[in-house]
N, C-alpha and C positions, 0 to 999 in steps of 0.2 A: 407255858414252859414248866410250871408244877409237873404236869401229870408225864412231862418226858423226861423232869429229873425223876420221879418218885418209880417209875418202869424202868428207869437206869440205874438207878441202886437197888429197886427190886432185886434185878439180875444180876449186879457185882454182888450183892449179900451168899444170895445164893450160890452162884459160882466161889466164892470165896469159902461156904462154908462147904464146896463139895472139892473141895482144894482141886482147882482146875484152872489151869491160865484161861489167861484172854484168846489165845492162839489154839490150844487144845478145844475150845469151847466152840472156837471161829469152825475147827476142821469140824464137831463133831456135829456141828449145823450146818454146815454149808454154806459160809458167808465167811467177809473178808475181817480180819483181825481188825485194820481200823475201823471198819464197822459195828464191829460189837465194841469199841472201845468209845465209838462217838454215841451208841444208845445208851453207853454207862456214865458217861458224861453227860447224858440230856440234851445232846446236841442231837443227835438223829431221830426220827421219830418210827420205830421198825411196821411193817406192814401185817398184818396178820399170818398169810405165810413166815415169814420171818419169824413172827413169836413162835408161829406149833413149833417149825424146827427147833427153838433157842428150847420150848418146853419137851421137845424130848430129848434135847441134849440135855438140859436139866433135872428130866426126872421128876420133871412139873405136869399138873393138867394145862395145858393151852390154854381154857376156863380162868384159870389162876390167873397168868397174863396176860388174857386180855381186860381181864377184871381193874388189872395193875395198872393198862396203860389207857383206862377208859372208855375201850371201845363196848367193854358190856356192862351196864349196872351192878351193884353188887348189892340191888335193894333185900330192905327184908321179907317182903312182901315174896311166895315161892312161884318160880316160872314153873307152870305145869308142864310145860314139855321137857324140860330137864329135867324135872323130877320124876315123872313117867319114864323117863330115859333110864334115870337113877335105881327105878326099882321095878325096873323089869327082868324077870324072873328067865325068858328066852333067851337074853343076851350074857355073853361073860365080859366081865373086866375090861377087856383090851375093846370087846366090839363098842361096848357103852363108852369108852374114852374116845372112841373113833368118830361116833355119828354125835356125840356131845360137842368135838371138835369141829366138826362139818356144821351143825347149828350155828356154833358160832362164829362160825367163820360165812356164814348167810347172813346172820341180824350184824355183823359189820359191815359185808359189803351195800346193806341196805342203808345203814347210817351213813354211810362213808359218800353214796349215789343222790340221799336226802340233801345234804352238805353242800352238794355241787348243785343243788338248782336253785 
């Protein structure tokens, strides 16, 4: 239950400090107001889809949240494929936010596939 309150106030912190309701935040994701209000209470536990959306409503990397909610390590030791990602020189901004997001949105559903067997 830690890691679904500390991902729930993750996202009220944030959300709070970008002055945005729970309902403004619901529309600007795509999910229902009592559901962002039960992942900020640490009742719900949101699914990786869930976070990209919550992290571009927020103006977050998806990286960030899922880091928050446990789905990716946040060792210190460096993942070379995000860091390759990171400093590659072909890609702009938005594209490297994009296939960083897709990465992680693979090493969860493989954690998440591990889990169930």
């Amino acid at each position: 239950m830690e890691t679904l309150a500390s991902i729930g106030q993750f996202i009220k912190e944030r959300r709070m400090a970008a002055e945005v309701s729970i309902r403004e935040l619901a529309r600007a994701a795509g999910v229902s107001n009592p559901y962002i209000s039960q992942i900020e209470r640490g009742l719900r536990k949101p699914s990786a889809e869930v976070l990209s959306q919550l992290a571009r409503a927020l103006e977050v990397s998806a990286e960030t949240l899922y880091v928050q909610a446990g789905y990716l390590s946040d060792a210190k030791a460096p993942n070379h494929t995000t860091e390759a990602i990171a400093k590659d020189s072909e890609l702009n901004e938005h594209q490297k936010s994009q296939l960083l997001d897709l990465y992680a949105q693979f090493v969860i559903s493989n954690q998440e596939k591990e889990e169930q067997l």
